[in-house]
C-alpha positions as CSV (number, residue, x, y, z in Angstrom):
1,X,170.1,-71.5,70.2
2,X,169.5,-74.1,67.6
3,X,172.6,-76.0,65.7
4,X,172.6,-74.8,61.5
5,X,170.8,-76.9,59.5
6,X,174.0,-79.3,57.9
7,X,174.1,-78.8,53.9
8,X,176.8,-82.1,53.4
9,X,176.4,-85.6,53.8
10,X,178.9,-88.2,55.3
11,X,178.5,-90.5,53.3
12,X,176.8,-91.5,49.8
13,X,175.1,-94.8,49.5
14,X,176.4,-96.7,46.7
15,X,174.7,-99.6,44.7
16,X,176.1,-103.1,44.3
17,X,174.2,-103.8,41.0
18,X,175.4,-102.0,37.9
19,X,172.7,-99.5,37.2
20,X,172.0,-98.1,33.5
21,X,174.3,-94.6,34.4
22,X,177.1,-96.9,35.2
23,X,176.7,-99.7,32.0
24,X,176.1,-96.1,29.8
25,X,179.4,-94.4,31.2
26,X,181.8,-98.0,31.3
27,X,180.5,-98.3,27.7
28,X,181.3,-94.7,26.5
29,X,183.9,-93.8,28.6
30,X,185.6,-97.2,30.2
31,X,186.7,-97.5,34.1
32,X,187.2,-93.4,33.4
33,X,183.5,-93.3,33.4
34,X,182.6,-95.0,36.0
35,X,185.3,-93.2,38.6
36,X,184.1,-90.0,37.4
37,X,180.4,-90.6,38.7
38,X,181.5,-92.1,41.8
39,X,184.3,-88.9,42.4
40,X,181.3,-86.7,41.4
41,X,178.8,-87.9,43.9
42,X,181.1,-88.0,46.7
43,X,182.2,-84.5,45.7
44,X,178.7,-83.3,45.7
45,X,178.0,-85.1,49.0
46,X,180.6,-83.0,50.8
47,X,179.8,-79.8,48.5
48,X,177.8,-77.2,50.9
49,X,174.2,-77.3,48.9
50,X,175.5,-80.3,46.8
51,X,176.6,-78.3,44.1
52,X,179.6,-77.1,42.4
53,X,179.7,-73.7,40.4
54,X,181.9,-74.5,37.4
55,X,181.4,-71.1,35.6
56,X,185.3,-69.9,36.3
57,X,187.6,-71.9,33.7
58,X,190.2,-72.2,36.6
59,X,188.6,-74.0,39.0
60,X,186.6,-76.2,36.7
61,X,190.0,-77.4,35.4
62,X,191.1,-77.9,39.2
63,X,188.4,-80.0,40.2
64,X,188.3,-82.1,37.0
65,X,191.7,-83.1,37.0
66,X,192.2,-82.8,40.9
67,X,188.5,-84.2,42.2
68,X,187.5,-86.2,39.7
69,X,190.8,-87.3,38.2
70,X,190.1,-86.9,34.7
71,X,191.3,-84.4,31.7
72,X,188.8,-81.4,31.2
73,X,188.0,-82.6,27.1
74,X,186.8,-85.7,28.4
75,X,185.5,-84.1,31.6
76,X,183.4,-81.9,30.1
77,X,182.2,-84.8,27.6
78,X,180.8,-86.8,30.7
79,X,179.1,-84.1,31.9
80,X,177.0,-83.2,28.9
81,X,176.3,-87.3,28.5
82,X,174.8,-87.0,32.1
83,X,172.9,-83.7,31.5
84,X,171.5,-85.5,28.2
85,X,170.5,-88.7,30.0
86,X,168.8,-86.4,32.7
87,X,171.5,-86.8,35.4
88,X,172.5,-83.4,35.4
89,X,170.1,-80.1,35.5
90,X,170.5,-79.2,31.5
91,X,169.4,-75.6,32.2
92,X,172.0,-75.3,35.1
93,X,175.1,-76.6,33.3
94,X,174.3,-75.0,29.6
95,X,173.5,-71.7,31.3
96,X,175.6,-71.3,34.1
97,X,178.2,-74.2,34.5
98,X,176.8,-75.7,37.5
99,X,176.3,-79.0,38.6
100,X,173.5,-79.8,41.3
């Protein structure tokens, strides 16, 4: 019997120079910006398949103000600045409100 293949991570590896993502979301967003990418990236680390189906209005509300600890108006604002730098799958977010 082989162990299941482990879809998480236990940890997320974090860089100690300021990359452009992080000068692009302190700029636009302030300190808001840069906690929501670190909050994302440890939520998708411990996410099963490292994604999170945002499609139900209920729990993208929960984990925006609960996970990532920020209002869903500017929430949803980060999000589309990442999927239009790239960060985010456009096609997965515009179509079905998922974030890999």
């Amino acid at each position: 019997m082989s162990r299941p293949t482990k879809q998480t991570l236990d940890f997320v590896q974090l860089d100690t120079n300021d990359k452009t993502t992080l000068k692009r979301l302190y700029r636009k967003y302030g300190r808001d910006g840069r906690l929501f990418w670190y909050e994302l990236l440890r939520l998708l680390g411990r996410s099963k398949g490292y994604y999170l189906d945002l499609s139900d209005e209920w729990i993208l509300e929960d984990v925006l103000e609960e996970e990532l600890f920020i209002g869903k108006t500017a929430g949803i604002s980060i999000i589309e600045a990442l999927v239009l730098w790239g960060l985010l799958d456009e096609n997965l977010w515009q179509k079905h409100k998922i974030i890999w």
